[in-house]
N, C-alpha and C positions, 0 to 999 in steps of 0.2 A: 477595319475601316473600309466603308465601300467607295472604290474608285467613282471617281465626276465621270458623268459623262457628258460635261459639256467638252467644245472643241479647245486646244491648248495655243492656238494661234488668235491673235489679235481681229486677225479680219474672219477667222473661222465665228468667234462668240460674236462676231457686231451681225453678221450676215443669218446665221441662227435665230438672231433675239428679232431682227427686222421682218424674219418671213415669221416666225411665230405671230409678231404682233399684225401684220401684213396679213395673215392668215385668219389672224379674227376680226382683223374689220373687214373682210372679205364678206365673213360670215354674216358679223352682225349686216350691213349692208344687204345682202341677199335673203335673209330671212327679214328684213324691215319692206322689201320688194315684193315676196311672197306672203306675207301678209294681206299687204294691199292687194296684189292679186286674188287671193281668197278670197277678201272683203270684196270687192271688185265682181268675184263670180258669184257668190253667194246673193249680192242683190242680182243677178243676171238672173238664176237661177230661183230666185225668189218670183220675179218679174213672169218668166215663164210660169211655171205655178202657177202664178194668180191665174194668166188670160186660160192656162186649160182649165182651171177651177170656172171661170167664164161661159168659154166656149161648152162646157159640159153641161150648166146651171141654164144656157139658155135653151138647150136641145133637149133637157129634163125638164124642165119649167112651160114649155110651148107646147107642151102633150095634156091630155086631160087627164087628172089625175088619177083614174083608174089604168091607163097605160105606163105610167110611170115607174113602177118596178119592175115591169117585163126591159123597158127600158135602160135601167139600170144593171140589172144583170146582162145585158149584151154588149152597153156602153163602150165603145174602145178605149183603153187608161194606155198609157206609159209605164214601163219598167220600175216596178218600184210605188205604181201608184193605187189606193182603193177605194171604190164610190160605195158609199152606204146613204140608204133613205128608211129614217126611223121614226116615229113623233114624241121622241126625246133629242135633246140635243148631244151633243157628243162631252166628254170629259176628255180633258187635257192635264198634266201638271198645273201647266201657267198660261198664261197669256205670250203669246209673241211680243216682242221687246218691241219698239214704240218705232224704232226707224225700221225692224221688218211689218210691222203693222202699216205704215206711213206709204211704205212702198206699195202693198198688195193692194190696198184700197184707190192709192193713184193707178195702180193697173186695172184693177176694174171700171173708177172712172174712165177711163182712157177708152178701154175696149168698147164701153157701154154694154148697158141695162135697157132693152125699151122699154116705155109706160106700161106695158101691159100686162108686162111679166118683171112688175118689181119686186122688189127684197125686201120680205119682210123682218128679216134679222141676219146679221152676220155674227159669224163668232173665228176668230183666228186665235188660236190655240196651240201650243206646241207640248210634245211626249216626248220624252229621249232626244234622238235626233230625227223624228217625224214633224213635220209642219200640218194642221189642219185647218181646212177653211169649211166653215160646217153655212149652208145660205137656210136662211127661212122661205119657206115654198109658200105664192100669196095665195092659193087654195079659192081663187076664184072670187075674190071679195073686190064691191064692187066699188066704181070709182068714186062713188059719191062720200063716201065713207074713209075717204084718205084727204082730210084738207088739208091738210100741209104740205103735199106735193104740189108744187108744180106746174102751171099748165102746160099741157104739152105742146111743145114748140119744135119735136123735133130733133132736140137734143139731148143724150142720155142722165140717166139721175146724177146729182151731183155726189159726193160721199157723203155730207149731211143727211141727207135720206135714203141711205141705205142702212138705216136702223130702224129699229121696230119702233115707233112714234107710240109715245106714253097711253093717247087713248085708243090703241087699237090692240083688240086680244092677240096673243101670242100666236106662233104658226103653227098647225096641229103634223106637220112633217119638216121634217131637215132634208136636205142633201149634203153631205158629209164627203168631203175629197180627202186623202189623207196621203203625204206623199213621202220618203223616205230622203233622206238628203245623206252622203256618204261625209265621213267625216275628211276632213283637210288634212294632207298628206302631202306637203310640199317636197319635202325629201324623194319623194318618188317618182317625181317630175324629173326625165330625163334631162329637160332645160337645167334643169337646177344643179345639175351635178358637172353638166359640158360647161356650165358658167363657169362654176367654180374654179374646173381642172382649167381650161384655158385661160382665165384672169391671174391663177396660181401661177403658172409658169410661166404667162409673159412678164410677172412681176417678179419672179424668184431669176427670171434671167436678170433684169435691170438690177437688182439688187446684188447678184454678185458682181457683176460688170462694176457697178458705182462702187463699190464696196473696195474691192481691189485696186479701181482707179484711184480711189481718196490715200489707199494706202501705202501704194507703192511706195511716196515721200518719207514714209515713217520706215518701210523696209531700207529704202536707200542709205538713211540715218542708222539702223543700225547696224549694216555694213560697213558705213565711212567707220562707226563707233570701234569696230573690229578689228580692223586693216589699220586706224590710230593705234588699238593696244597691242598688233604687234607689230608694227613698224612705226614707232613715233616721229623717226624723221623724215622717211623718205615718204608718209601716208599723203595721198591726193587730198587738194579741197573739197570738200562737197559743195554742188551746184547751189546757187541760191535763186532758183527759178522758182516758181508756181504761187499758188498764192501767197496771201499778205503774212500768213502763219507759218506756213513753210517757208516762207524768205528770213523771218526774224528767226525761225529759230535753227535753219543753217548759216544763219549770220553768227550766231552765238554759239555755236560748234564751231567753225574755223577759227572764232576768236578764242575759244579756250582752246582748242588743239594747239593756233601758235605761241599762246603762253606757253602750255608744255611743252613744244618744242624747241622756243627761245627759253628755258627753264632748263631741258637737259643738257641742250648745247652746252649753256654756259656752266652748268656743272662739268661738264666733260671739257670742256676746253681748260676750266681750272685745275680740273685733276692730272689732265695729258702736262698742261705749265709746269706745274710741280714734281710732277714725276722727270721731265724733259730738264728743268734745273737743276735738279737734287744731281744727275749726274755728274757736275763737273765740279762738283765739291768731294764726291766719292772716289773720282778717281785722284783729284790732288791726293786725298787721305790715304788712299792707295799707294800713292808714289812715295809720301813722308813715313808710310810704315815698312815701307824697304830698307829706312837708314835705321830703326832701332835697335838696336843692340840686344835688348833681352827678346832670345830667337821664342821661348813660350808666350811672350805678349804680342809679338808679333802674329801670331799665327793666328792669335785670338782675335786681334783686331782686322786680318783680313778677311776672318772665317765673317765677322761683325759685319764689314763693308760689305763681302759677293750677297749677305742676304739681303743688304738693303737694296744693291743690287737688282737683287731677283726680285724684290716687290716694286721698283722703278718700272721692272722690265714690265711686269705682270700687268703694274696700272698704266702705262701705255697702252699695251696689248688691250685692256677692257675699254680703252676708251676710244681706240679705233676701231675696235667693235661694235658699238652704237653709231658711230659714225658713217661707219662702212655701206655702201650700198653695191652692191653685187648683184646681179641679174640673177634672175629664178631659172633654171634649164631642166628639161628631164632628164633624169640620170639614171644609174640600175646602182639602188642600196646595198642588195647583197655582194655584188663586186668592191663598192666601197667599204661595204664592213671586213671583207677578207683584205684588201689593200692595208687597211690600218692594221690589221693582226699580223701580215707579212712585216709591215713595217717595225711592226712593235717586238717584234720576235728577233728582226735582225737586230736591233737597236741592243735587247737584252736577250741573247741566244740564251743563258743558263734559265730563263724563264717560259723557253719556247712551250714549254710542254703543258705549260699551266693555260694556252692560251685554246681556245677552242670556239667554234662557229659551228650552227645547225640552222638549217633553214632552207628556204628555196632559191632556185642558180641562181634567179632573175627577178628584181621586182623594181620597178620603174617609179619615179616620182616625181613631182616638181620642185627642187630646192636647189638652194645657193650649195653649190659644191663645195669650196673652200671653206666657208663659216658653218657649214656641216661637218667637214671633216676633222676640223679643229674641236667643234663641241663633244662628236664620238673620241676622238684622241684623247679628251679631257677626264672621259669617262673609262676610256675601256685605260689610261693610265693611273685612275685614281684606285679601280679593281687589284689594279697589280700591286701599287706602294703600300694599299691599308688592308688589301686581302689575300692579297698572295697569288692571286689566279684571274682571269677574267674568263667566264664562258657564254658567250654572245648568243643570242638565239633571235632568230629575225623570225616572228610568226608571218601566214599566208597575209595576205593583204583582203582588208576587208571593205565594203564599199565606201566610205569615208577614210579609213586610218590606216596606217600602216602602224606597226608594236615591235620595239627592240628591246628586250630584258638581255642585260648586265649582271651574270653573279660572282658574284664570290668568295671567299671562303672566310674574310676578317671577322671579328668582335661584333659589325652591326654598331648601329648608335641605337642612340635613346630614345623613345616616343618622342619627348617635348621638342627633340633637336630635329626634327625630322625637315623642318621648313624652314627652323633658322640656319642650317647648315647650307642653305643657298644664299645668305646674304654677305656682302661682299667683307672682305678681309675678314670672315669669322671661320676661326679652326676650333675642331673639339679636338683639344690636345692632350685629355683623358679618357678618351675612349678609341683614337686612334693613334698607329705608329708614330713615338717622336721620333724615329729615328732621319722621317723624311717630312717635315713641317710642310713649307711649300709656304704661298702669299696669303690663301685662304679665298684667291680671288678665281678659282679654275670651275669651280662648280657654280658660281656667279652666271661667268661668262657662256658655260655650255647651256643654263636654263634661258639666257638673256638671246642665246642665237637658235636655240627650241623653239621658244614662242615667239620669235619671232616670225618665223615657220610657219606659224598656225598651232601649233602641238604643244607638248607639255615636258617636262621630266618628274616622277615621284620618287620616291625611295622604300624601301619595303624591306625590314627587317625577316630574315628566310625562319620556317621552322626550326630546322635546326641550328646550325650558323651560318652566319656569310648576311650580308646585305643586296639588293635587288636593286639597278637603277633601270626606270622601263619609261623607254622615249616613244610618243606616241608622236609622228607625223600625218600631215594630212595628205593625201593621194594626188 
């Protein structure tokens, strides 16, 4: 599969697609300019043309016609340009197009013709990219014999008569201008390129600037979104500033955040109620199983009561947990992770040995101390009841995470239990120790003060045996 190479951020693909498209109207825009430019120089260019085709036709024309080709081969032309005098006229492809005809003809009227030396044909013709203007030379014929000209006033011929008029024989010489025109190459116009770069980047500036501005509200939202899913009750409002869009709909984020957190509250206050009542039913039960008589029933129903007990105690404990709001401090992990293995070592010395820590002296983070230490306690005690050992390994800290792997040496659970084994009061009590049950609420409560965190807990059955608990914190 070939990886996208577009950007994976929201404002990365919007600021992409807007200079891409920003890019071609750039384009299209700039070559709709140079266009007209072109077209713009080409009649310039055409205009010139004509008057030196003019100026050449009058200084060849005003000689007698036996001097006229010494004339012509001395002629001074333009780069690009060549004078021929033949008494044939010249061959082109075609004809020049009708607005470069239009033009050349008003530049000759413009320049003028005098009476004396008129034209007895024109012919404007184009080869390739050569333009030709070929004049009929009037070869001395006299004025009686031109009625449709004109009388002279003074003012040059108009374009109507500077065509060969039906009854007058044809011109027995041309003069023939032939001029080279280079083809249009806008791309190569330095203009055309400093346009571009500088309209490119003053607009690729505005564009991430607005890009980032527009978005900052959506980053904000999914911040608030974050810091809701790991702290439901203690998470801030999100502002409800800037526009009409972003007002309604961090209105509508506080409004669902305080359902859920009027939602768990009151889950958590009915379960702390219940737990907090059930004790003083238990211990009467406690006191009236003192006086029974049969000492085996007895023992069975107090063994009955400490575990209702123990789940009373447990589901408090979970639900002051959610509750609890504890300041974030820096602290140094690996001191806490060996505290808890001191701790857990004295608690059960004949286990000390199974207890073991690797890692580095020091690594600092920001977290709730107390609700940290209780979640690791939960963990490095659940290693010891179902696996016999706990060996803690705090990896280096990376720029985002810190990683604690828990092994140990038990049975492992089962694929499918892998995630149901975090939900609360549930025990796999086929696959681990019955010898030590417990509430089923311990590994609840240590995922519940992880992400709170920011982090995670997984679980990861080992190659050979033992099961894996690896707590990822954030830095």
């Amino acid at each position: 599969m070939i990886p996208s190479l577009a950007p994976r951020s929201l404002a990365g693909r919007t600021i992409l697609i807007l200079l891409v498209g920003f890019a071609l109207i750039l384009l299209l825009g700039l070559l709709i300019h140079t266009l007209n430019q072109i077209s713009l120089e080409r009649i310039e260019e055409e205009r010139n043309f004509a008057t030196r085709a003019v100026i050449i036709y009058r200084h060849i024309a005003s000689a007698e016609p036996a001097q006229r080709q010494a004339l012509v081969a001395h002629e001074a032309l333009s780069s690009g340009d060549r004078l021929t005098l033949s008494s044939l006229p010249p061959v082109g492809d075609h004809e020049l197009p009708l607005a470069a005809r239009q033009i050349i003809r008003a530049s000759i009227y413009a320049y003028g013709i005098p009476r004396s030396i008129h034209v007895r044909g024109l012919l404007l013709l184009s080869a390739g990219h050569r333009m030709i203007i070929s004049f009929g030379l009037p070869d001395g014929l006299p004025y009686d014999l031109l009625p449709m000209l004109p009388p002279d006033m003074g003012q040059p011929i108009p374009p109507e008569f500077l065509f060969p008029p039906g009854l007058l024989p044809p011109p027995s010489m041309w003069l023939t201008l032939t001029s080279s025109l280079p083809s249009p190459a806008p791309w190569r116009s330095p203009g055309f390129a400093t346009a571009f770069v500088v309209m490119m980047v003053l607009g690729a500036v505005m564009i991430v600037w607005a890009v980032r501005r527009l978005l900052v509200p959506v980053r904000t939202l999914a911040d608030a979104a974050e810091r809701l899913g790991r702290d439901v009750v203690s998470a801030p409002p999100l502002p409800e500033v800037g526009p009409i869009e972003i007002v309604t709909a961090a209105n509508a984020f506080n409004t669902m955040a305080a359902r859920i957190r009027r939602f768990v509250e009151d889950r958590t206050f009915l379960l702390t109620a219940i737990g907090h009542d059930l004790r003083t039913p238990i211990t009467r039960l406690k006191l009236r199983a003192e006086y029974m008589e049969d000492e085996e029933q007895r023992l069975k129903m107090l063994a009955d009561l400490d575990e209702m007990e123990a789940m009373v105690s447990a589901t408090l404990a979970f639900g002051r947990d959610i509750t609890t709001a504890e300041p974030l401090v820096r602290i140094d992990l690996a001191s806490l992770l060996r505290t808890i293995l001191d701790e857990t070592a004295d608690g059960a010395p004949e286990l000390a040995e199974t207890l073991e820590f690797s890692g580095p002296d020091h690594l600092t983070i920001q977290a709730r101390p107390l609700a940290l230490k209780r979640a690791l306690t939960n963990l490095i005690g659940n290693a010891l009841k179902y696996g016999d050992a706990a060996r803690v390994t705090l990896h280096p800290r990376t720029k985002e995470f810190a990683q604690i792997d828990i092994d140990d040496d038990g049975p492992g659970i089962a694929i499918e239990d892998v995630e149901t084994v975090f939900e609360p009061f549930r025990r796999l009590e086929t696959s681990r120790n019955r010898e030590t049950g417990g509430s089923g609420l311990g590994l609840s409560i240590a995922r519940n003060i992880i992400r709170a965190h920011g982090g995670d807990i997984t679980l990861l059955n080992l190659p050979e045996r033992g099961l894996r608990a690896s707590v990822t914190l954030p830095v």
